[in-house]
C-alpha positions as CSV (number, residue, x, y, z in Angstrom):
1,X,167.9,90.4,89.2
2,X,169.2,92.7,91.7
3,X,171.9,91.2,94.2
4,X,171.5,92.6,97.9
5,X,174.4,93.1,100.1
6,X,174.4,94.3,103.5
7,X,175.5,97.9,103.3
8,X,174.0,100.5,100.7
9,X,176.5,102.2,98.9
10,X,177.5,105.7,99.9
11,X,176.3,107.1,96.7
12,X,173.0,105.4,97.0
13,X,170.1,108.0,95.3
14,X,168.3,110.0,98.2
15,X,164.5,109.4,98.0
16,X,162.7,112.3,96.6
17,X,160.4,113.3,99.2
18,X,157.1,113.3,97.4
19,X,153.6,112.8,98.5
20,X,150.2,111.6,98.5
21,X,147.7,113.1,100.6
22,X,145.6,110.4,102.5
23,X,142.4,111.3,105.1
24,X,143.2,111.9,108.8
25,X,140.9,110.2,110.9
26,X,140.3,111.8,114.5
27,X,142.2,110.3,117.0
28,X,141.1,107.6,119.3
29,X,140.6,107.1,123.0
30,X,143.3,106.4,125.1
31,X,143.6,102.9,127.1
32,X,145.5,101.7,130.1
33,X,148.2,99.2,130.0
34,X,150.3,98.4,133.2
35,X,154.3,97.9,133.7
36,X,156.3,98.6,136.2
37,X,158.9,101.2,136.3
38,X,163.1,100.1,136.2
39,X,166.1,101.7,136.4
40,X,166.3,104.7,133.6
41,X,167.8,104.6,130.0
42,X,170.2,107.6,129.2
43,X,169.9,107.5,125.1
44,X,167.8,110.6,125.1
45,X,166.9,113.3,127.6
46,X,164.6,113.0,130.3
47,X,163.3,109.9,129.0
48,X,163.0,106.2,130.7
49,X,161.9,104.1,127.7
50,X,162.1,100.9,128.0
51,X,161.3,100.4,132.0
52,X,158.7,103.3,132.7
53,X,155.0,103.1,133.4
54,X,152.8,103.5,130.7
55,X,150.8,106.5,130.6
56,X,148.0,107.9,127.9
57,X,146.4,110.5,129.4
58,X,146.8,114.1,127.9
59,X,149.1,116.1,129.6
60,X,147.8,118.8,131.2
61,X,150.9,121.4,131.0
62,X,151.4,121.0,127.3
63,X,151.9,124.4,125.6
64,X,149.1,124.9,122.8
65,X,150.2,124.9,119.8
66,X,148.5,126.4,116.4
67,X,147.6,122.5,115.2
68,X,145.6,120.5,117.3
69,X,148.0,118.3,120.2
70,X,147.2,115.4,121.5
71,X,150.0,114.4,123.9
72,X,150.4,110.9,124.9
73,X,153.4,109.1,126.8
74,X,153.7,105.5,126.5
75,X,156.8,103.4,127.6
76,X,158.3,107.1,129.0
77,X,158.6,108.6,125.7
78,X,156.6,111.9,125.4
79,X,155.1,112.1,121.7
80,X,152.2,114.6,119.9
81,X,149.6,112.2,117.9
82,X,148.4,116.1,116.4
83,X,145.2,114.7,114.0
84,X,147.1,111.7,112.8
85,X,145.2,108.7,113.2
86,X,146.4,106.6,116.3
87,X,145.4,103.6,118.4
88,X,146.9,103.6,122.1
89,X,145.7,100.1,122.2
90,X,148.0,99.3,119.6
91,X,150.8,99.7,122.3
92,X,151.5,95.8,123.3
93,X,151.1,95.7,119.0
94,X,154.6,98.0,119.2
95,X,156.0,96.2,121.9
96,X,156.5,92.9,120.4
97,X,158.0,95.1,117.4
98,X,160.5,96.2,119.4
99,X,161.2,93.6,121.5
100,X,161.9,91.8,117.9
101,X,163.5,94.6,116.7
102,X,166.1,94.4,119.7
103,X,166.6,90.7,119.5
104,X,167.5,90.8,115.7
105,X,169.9,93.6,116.3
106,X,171.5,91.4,119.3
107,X,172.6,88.9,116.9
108,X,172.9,90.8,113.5
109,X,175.2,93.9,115.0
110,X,173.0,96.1,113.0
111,X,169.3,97.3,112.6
112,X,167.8,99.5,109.9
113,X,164.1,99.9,109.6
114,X,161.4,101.4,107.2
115,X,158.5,102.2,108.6
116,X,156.0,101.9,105.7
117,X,153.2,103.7,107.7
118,X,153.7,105.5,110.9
119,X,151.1,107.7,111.6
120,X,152.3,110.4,114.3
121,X,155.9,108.3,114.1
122,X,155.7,106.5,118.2
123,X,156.7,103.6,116.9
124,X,159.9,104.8,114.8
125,X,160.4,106.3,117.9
126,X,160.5,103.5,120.0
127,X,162.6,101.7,117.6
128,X,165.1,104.4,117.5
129,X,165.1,104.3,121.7
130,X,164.7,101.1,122.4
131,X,165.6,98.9,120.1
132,X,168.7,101.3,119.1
133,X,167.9,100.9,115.6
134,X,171.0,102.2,113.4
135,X,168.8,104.0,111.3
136,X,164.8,104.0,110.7
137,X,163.4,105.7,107.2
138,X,159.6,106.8,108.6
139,X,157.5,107.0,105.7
140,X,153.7,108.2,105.6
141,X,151.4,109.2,102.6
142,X,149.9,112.2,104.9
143,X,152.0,115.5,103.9
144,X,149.7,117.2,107.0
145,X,151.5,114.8,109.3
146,X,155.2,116.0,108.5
147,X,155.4,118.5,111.4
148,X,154.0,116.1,114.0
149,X,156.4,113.5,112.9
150,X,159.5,115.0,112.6
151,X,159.0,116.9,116.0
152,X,158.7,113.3,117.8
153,X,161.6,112.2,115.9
154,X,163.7,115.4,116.9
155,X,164.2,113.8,120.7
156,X,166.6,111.7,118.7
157,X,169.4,113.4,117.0
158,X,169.1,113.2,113.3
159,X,172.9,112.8,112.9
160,X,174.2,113.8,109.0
161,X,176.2,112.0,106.1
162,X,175.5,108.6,105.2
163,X,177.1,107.1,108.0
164,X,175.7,108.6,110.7
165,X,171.9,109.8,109.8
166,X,169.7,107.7,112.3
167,X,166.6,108.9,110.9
168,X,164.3,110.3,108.3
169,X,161.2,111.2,107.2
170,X,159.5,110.9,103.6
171,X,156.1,111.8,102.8
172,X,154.9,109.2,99.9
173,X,152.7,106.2,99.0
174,X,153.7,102.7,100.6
175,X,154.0,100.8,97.8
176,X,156.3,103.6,96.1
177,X,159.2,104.1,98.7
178,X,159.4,100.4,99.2
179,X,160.2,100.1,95.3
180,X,162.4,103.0,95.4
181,X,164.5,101.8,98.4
182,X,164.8,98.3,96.2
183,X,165.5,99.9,93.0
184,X,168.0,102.0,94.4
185,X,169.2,98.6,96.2
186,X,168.5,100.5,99.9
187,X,167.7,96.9,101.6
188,X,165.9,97.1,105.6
189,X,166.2,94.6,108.1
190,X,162.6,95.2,109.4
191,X,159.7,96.3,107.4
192,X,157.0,97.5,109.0
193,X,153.3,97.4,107.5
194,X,151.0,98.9,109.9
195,X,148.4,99.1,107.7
196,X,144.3,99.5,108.0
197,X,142.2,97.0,106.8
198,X,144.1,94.5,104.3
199,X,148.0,95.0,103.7
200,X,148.1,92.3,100.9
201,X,148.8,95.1,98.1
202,X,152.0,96.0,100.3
203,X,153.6,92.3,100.3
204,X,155.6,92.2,96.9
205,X,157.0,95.8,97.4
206,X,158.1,94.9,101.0
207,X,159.8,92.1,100.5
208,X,161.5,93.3,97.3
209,X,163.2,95.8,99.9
210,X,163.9,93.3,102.6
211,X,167.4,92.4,103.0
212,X,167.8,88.4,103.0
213,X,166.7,87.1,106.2
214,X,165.1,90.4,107.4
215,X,161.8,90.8,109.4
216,X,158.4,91.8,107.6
217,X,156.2,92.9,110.6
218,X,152.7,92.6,108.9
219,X,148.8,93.6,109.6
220,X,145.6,93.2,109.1
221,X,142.2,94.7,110.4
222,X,139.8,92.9,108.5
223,X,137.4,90.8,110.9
224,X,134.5,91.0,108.4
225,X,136.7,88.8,106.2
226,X,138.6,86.4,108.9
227,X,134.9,85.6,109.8
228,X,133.9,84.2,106.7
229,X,131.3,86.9,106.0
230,X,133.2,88.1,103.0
231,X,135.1,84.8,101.3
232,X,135.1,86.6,97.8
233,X,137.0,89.6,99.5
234,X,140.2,86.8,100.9
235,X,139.9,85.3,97.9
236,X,141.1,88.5,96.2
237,X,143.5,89.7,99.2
238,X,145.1,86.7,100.4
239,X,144.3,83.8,97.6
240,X,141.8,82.3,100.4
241,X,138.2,81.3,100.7
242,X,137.3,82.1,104.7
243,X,134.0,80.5,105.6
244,X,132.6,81.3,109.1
245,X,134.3,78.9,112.0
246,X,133.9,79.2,115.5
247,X,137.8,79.9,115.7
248,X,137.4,82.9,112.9
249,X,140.2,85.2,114.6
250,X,142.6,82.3,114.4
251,X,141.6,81.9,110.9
252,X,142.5,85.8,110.4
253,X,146.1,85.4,111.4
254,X,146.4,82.3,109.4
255,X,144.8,84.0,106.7
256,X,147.6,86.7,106.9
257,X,150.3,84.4,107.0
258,X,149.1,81.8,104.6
259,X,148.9,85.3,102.0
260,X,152.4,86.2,102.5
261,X,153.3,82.8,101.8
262,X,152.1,82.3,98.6
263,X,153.6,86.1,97.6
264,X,156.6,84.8,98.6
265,X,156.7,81.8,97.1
266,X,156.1,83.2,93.6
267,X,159.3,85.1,94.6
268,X,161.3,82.6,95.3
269,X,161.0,83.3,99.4
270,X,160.6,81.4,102.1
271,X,158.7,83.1,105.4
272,X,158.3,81.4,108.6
273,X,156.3,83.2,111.6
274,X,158.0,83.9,114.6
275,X,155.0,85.3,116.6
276,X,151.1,85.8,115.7
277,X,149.2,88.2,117.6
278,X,145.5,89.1,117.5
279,X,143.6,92.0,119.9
280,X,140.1,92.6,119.7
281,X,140.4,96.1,119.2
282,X,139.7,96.8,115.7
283,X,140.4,93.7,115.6
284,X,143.5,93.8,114.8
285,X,145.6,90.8,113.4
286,X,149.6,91.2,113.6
287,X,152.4,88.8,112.3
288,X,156.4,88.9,112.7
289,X,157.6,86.8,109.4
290,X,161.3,86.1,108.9
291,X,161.7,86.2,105.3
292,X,164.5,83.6,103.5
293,X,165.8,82.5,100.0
294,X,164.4,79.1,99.1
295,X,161.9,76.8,97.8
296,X,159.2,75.9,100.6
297,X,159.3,72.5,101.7
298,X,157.0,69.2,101.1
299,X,155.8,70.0,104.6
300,X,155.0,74.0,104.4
301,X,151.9,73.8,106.5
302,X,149.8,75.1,103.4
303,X,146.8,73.7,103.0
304,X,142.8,73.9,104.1
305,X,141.1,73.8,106.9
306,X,137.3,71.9,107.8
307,X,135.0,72.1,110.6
308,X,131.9,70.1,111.3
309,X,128.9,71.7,112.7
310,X,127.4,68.3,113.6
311,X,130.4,66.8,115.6
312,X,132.3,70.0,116.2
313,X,135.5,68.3,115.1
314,X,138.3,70.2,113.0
315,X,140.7,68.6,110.3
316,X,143.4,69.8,108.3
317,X,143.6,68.9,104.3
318,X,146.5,69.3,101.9
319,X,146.3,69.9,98.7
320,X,146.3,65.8,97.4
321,X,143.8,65.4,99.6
322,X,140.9,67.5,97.8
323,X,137.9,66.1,96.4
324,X,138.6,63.6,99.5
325,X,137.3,65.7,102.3
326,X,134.5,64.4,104.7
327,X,134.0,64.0,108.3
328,X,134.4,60.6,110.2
329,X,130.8,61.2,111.8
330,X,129.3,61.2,108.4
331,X,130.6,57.9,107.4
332,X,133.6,59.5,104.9
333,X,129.9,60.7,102.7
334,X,129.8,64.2,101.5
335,X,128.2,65.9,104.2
336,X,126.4,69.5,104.3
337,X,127.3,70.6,107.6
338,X,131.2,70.3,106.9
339,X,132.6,73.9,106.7
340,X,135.8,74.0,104.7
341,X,138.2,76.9,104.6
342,X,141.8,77.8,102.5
343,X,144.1,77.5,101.2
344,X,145.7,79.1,104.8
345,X,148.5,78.7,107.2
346,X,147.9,75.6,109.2
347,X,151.4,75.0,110.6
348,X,152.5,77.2,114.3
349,X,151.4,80.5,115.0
350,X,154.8,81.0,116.8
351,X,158.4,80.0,117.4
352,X,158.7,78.5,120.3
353,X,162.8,79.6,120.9
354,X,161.8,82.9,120.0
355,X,159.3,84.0,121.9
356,X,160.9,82.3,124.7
357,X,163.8,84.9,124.0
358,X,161.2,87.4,123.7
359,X,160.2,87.1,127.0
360,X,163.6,86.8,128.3
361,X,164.1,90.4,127.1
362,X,160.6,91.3,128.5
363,X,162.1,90.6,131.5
364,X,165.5,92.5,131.5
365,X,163.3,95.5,130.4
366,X,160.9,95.3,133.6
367,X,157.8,94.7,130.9
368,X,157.5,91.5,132.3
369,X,157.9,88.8,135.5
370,X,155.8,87.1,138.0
371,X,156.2,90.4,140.3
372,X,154.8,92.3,137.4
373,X,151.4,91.2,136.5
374,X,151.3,93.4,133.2
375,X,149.3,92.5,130.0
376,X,152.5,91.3,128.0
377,X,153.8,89.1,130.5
378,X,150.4,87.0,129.9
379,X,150.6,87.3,126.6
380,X,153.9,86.0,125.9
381,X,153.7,83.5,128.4
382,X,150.4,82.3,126.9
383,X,152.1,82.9,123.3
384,X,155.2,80.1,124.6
385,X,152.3,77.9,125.8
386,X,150.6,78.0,122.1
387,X,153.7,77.3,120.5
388,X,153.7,73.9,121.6
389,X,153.9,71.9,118.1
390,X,151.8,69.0,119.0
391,X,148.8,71.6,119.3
392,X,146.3,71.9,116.5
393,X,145.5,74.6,114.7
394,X,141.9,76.4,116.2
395,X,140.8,76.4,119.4
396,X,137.9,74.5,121.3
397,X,135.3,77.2,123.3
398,X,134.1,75.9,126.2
399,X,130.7,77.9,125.8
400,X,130.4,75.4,122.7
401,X,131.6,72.5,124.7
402,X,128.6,72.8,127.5
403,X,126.1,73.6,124.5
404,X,127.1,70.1,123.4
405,X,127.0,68.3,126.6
406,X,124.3,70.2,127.7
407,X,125.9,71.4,131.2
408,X,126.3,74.7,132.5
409,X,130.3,76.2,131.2
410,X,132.9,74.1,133.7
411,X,135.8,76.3,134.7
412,X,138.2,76.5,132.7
413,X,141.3,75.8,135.4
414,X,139.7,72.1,135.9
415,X,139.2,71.4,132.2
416,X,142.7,72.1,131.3
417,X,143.6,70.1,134.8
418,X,141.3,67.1,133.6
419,X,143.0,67.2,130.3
420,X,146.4,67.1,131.3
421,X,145.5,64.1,133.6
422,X,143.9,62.3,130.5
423,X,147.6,62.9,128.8
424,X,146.3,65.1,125.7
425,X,148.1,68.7,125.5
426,X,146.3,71.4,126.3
427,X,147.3,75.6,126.2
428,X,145.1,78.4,127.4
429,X,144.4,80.8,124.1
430,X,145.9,84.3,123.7
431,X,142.7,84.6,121.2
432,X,140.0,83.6,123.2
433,X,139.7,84.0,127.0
434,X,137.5,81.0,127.9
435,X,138.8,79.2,124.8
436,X,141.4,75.9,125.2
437,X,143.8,74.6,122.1
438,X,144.2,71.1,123.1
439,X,144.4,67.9,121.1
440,X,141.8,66.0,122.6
441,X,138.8,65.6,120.4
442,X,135.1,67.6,120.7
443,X,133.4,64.0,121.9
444,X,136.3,63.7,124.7
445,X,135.7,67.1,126.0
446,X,132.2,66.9,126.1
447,X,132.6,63.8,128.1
448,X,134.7,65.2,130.2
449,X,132.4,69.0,130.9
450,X,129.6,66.4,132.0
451,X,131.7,64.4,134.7
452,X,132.8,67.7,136.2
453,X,129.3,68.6,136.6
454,X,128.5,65.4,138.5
């Protein structure tokens, strides 16, 4: 076994700079998100990163180059996407990155990143800006992306020597510079796996080359799967059986985690989420892990996961419980319209402390704060909201809840009022807009859609 220390040594192997070629899908359309601008950051030139308005449109005096550009902006940083494939909705994605990213280096003193697959490289960027990473390795298995990359990356100065280099770029698969940073014992604070489709071949490599304690920023873009219509296809990935449930993007990010879990486990790690986030687009399913050295306890939140199309009740099974699992409404009998899905993550989706000092930092930056109204400061606000730990796991749709009680859809601001009064807990989802997690069960809420409408 290899034992990781906190430095590489200065006559650590350089990784060869090999590479495999992969297919460059065409870059997509570019969508608005809102912040507003703050006072400027002086790390690079001409740049306000962290505080200025976001902004994807192509910029019109751009000089043409032989490739083809695609500018873009975002946060204040200028960047080229060239033919690289590249999601500008993915921006909030990158956000909570660095916003991670910043807080880790607050408390650690240091920050060194590999970024397993960066496309055009924003997000190495941003991490090199914003979060004032010590040094980022920016890995991708496209050799046609190298000039684009390395040009976004040149508004930071490289630096030299082992000491000083804050960046740099290899062209090679995943899987293989993650096992060449661990054999050469080059250990990263943050991984990050921005991956399309399933990232569940990525795991072992990744956190073979996290240093103890480190961040594993992980993906997934597989809604087919999360939504049951593929349970032989989790099975393989992830080492869970998805059926379809009402709450099916929920299930995807606690598919995700519940899959780097067991990796881990057979490695000896611990991981506990910090923050789980899911955006339609895509869709796209993202989870910041912390990744530690120990046994998982008797109460790791690892189990399965039924819901009953009659009653529209959920429940949560564990492991000793199997061959056990029925529905009160059936009279504890086997019953064909109970939908069982695991084994998957059942515990919270986030930390409550740290997204709470997420947002804290949101707010420092000018991303976020009642006078700002953007995207994120919704999100993380609903995030700390979801993190309470006496909420379930799922969520409860109200569109479901009237086709029970046979009403039209009650508003969602006097459910969650009505709730509250009733003393049951009650969160607004960052999954579903006209979606409730709450505690009180499917009969209660029905009950309680049909004296609003009276």
């Amino acid at each position: 076994m290899i034992t990781r220390w906190v430095d590489p040594p200065k006559n650590a192997q350089r990784i060869p700079a090999m590479s495999l070629a992969l297919a460059s899908p065409k870059t997509l359309s570019p969508f608005s998100f809102l912040c507003n601008p703050n006072k400027p950051n002086p790390q690079i030139h001409n740049l306000i990163p962290k505080f200025a308005t976001l902004n994807h449109n192509p910029l019109p005096d751009s000089s043409p180059i032989d490739r083809k550009s695609e500018q873009q902006t975002e946060r204040g940083l200028k960047f080229d996407t060239g033919e690289t494939f590249f999601r500008q909705e993915s921006a909030t994605g990158r956000d909570l990155g660095v916003l991670a990213a910043t807080l880790y280096k607050k408390s650690r003193g240091r920050l060194r990143i590999l970024d397993a697959l960066c496309g055009c490289g924003i997000r190495s960027l941003r991490y090199l800006v914003e979060a004032e990473a010590d040094f980022v390795l920016v890995n991708d298995g496209n050799v046609e992306s190298r000039d684009v990359i390395t040009a976004n990356l040149s508004q930071v100065e490289r630096g030299s020597g082992e000491e000083e280099e804050r960046w740099r770029v290899t062209l090679m698969d995943a899987n293989r510079i993650m096992t060449e940073c661990y054999l050469n014992r080059d250990f990263y604070d943050l991984i990050d796996i921005d991956s399309f489709g399933s990232d569940s071949s990525f795991l072992r490599s990744a956190i073979n080359a996290l240093r103890m304690d480190g961040l594993l920023y992980v993906t997934s873009t597989d809604g087919f799967s999360s939504g049951g219509r593929r349970p032989q296809q989790t099975l393989a990935a992830y080492g869970a059986y998805v059926r379809p449930m009402p709450y099916s993007n929920e299930l995807g990010l606690r598919m995700l985690i519940g899959g780097v879990v067991r990796v881990a486990s057979v490695m000896g790690y611990r991981v506990t989420p910090l923050f789980s986030y899911y955006s339609y687009h895509g869709p796209v399913f993202r989870v910041m892990l912390r990744v530690i050295r120990g046994k998982l306890p008797d109460s790791r939140h690892y189990g399965f996961i039924s819901y009953c199309r009659d009653c529209g009740n959920s429940q949560e099974f564990s492991w000793e419980e199997l061959g056990r699992i029925c529905c009160p409404c059936s009279d504890s009998k086997v019953s064909m319209s109970l939908v069982v899905s695991g084994p998957l993550w059942t515990g919270p989706l986030h930390d409550t402390s740290y997204i709470t000092d997420m947002l804290t930092l949101a707010k420092e930056w000018g991303w976020a704060g009642s006078d700002t109204g953007t995207d994120l400061d919704k999100l993380l606000n609903t995030m700390a909201a979801e993190s309470d730990p006496i909420l379930p796991f799922g969520f409860i749709n109200l569109d479901e809840v009237a086709s029970r009680a046979k009403v039209n859809s009650p508003a969602l601001k006097a459910v969650v009022s009505a709730l509250q009064k009733e003393g049951y807990a009650v969160s607004r989802s960052h999954i579903e807009s006209n979606a409730l997690k709450t505690n009180c069960p499917m009969s209660e809420c029905i009950r309680i859609a049909q004296e609003l409408q009276q």
